[in-house]
Every structure is written in structure tokens, then in C-alpha cells.
N, C-alpha and C positions, 0 to 999 in steps of 0.2 A: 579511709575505708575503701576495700574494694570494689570495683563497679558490679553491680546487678549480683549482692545476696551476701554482702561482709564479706569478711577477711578469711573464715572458714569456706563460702560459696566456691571457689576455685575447686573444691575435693567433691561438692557436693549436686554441681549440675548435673543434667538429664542426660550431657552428651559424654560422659568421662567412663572410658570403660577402663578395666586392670591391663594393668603392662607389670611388665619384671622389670627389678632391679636387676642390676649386673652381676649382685651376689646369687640371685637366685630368687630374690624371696620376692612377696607377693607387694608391688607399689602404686597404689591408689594415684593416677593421674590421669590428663586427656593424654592421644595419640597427638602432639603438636610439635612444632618446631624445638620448641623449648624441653619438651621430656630428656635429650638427651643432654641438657642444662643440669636439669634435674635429678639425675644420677649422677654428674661428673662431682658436681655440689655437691653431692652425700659423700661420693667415693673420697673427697678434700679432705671435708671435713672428718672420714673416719681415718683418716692416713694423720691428721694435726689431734688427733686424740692422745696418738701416741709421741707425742714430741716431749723430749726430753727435759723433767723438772716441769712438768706441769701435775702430776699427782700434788710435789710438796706443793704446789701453789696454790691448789685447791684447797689443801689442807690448812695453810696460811691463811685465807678467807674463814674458812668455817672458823679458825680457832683465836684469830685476831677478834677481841670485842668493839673495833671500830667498825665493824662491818657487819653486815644483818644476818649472815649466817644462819642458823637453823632459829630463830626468833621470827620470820617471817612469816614461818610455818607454824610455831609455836605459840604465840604471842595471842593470852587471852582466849577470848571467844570465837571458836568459827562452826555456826552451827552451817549445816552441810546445804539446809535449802533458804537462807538468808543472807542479806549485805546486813553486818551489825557495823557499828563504830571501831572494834577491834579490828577488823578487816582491811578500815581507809587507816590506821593506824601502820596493818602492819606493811602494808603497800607503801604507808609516806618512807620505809627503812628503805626503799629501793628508790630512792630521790625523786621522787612525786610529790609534788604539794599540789594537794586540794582546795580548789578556789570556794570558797563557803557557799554560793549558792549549787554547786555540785553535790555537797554534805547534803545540805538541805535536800536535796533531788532523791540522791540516794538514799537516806535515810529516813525520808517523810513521803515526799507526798509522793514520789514512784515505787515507793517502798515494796509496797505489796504487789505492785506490777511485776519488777522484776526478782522478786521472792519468786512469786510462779514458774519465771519462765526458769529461774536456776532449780527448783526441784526437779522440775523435766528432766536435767541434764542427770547421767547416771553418776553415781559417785564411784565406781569400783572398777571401772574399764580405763584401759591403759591407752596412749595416741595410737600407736602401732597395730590394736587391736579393733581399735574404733568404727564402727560403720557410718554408711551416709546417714542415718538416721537420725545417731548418736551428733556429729556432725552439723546435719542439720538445725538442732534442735541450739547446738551453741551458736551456729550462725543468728538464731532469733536474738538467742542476750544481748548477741555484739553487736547486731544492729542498734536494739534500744539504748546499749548501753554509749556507744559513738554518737548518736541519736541528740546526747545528753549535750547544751554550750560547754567546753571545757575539760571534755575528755577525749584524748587522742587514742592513735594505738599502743601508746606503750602503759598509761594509766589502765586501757582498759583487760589490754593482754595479762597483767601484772594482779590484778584483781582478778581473773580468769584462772588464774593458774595458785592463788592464794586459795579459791574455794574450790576448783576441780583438778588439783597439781600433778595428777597421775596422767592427767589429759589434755590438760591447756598449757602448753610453752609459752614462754615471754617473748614478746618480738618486738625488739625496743630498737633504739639506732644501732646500736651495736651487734646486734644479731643480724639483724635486716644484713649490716656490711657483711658482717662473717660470712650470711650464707651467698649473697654474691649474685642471686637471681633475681631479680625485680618484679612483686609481685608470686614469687612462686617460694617465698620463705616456707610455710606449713607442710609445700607438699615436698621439699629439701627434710626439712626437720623427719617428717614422719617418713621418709622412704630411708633416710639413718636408722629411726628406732628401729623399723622393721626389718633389718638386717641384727640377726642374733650375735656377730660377731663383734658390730659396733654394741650392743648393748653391754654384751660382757669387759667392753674396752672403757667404757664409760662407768660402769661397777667397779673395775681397776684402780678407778681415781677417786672414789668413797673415803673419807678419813674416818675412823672411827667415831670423831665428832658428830659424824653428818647419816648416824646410823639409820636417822629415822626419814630421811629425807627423800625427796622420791626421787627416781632417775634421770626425768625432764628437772630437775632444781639441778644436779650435778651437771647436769651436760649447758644448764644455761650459765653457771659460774664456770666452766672452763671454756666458755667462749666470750664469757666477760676478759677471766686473765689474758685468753689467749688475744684478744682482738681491742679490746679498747685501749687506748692510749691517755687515758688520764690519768694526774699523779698517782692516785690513789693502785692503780691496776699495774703501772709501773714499778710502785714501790713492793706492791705482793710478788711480781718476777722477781724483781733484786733480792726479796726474801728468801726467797723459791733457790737460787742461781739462775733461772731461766732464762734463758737467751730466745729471742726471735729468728727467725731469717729472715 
């Protein structure tokens, strides 16, 4: 967790005024050493959007049924202001296992604790669009939800982004590497979204399959293809033809 206010707290301090991205558009960060980290991050990543044979490789992912594809989204029950059992379900397709006294947590006796704080959270606002508010109010979940023995960032990212996916990105090891800034993953992620030019490059790589899927799910599988190196992400490139540099 990050220090003083979760892993959202970094977007949502007292002292964070607006700064421009380099495209122009409007990027939620403090005036720090690091902001200029924080667009060269976004400017990377929106230049490795377009790298060659990674559309098929996305689409490889969605359409291979070894992999969790649009089921993570899909899968059963997700009522919009609860954590039900279909949720740690569809969260275990993203290589999570759930230690029983966490179930337990989540689905009894914090149950209703964190029901509340996720109704807070709006269901219809996009990261790009999102205010400190909106922000804030995630920064509560994440709290109690890391709060929890035996949930980290990527369990809880990953559950975050299962019941608020238009909002919440996954920030797993592999993203964390992708984006390259320590500690300033969210505000990398969101000063991409809100550049329109990456959004539309990120819609580019949509497979038909993944019609219904939201845009933070797309952009977190082509920085799974593009950056992790295990078998399984290796074998979707060789599918793909995708070559690294």
C-alpha cells in the first residue's frame, strides 16, 4: 500500500494541482520531480500501443479459451454495490488464489462493511474522467480492502477493477514493470487515458471478441502480451508473430 491514503491517495492529496500532459490534455498530478517521469511513461507506453502484431495478440488472448478473456467480466453474478462469491471467482482466472480466511472476510463478516464503501464508488465514470472525489472514495475501499491478512495489490487491484472496470486498472507486477515509475503507476495509467489519441489506439486493438469489454481491460492485456515474460504470454506473441525489441 501506498504511504499516507492507498494506492489512489498519490491523485487525491491536498497539495496536487493540474499539470498538462504533453499531448495537451488535462493530467491529474503534483508539480514534483517525478511529473516529468510521468508523461515520458505515458508518451512509452502510448508509442508500444502501436507496435507491430500486437492487435493479433490481443486477440489471441480473448479468443484462446486457456485464458480468462471476456469471462472475468462475464462470469456469473456482479451486482455493482457488493463482493459476491462470483467476483473471488472471477478474479481466481487472473492467477489469484484466495486464502479461506480472506473468503471468509469478504464475504461474511466485512461483508457489509465493504458493500457500503463500494456503493459509494460511482459505477459509470471512466479513470480519465474521474475526479478527486470519485478517487477518493476508492482510496477508502483500498484501504480496507489491503487492511485485509492476505490481500495485496494485485488481488485487490484486480477485484477493483472486476466491480468498477470502466475505473479501476489492475496493477499487478507486470504493469507496475510496464509503467516503469515507482509508486506513480495510477497517475502513468490515467495521464494515457486522458490523452484521446492513446484511447483511440487502444480501441485499435479491440477484437471483435472483446466487444463488450471496457477499455482499461484492453489496455491491461496488451501490457500483459506486451511485458510479461511468462510461458503462457510468450506463447500468445509466437501466436501473434510478435517480436519484442
Amino acid at each position: 500500500m501506498m504511504p499516507g491514503g492507498g494506492w489512489y491517495g498519490n491523485l487525491t492529496g491536498q497539495n496536487r494541482p493540474l499539470s498538462r500532459c504533453s499531448s495537451g490534455h488535462t493530467c491529474c498530478m503534483r508539480l514534483l520531480r517525478t511529473d516529468e517521469a510521468v508523461r515520458s511513461a505515458a508518451r512509452r507506453l502510448a508509442a508500444e500501443l502501436a507496435a507491430a502484431g500486437l492487435g493479433r495478440a490481443v486477440a489471441v488472448y480473448f479468443r484462446e479459451p486457456g485464458f480468462a478473456g471476456m469471462t472475468f467480466s462475464d462470469l456469473g453474478r456482479n451486482p455493482p454495490g457488493q463482493i459476491v462469491a462470483d467476483d473471488l471467482l472471477a478474479v481466481a482466472l487472473l492467477d489469484i488464489t484466495w486464502r479461506p480466511q480472506v473468503v471468509r472476510t469478504l464475504l461474511g463478516s466485512d461483508g457489509q462493511r465493504l458493500s457500503a464503501m463500494l456503493a459509494a464508488i460511482p459505477q459509470d465514470t471512466d479513470l480519465w474522467d474521474a475526479g478527486d472525489d470519485t478517487l477518493g472514495r476508492i482510496d477508502v475501499l483500498w484501504d480496507a480492502l489491503t487492511a485485509i491478512e492476505g490481500i495485496g495489490t494485485a488481488s485487490a487491484t484486480k477485484l477493483l477493477a472486476r466491480k468498477r472496470p470502466r475505473l479501476c486498472p489492475i496493477s499487478d507486477s507486470v504493469v507496475i514493470k510496464a509503467v516503469g515509475v515507482p509508486g506513480r503507476t495510477l497517475d502513468v495509467l490515467r495521464c494515457l487515458m486522458q490523452d484521446p489519441a492513446a484511447r483511440a489506439q487502444i480501441e485499435a486493438l479491440r477484437p471483435a471478441v472483446a466487444a463488450g469489454a471496457t477499455m482499461l481491460r484492453i489496455l491491461d492485456v496488451a501490457l500483459w502480451v506486451s511485458h510479461s515474460e511468462s510461458p503462457a504470454a510468450h506463447w500468445v506473441r509466437e501466436q501473434a508473430g510478435m517480436s519484442l525489441p
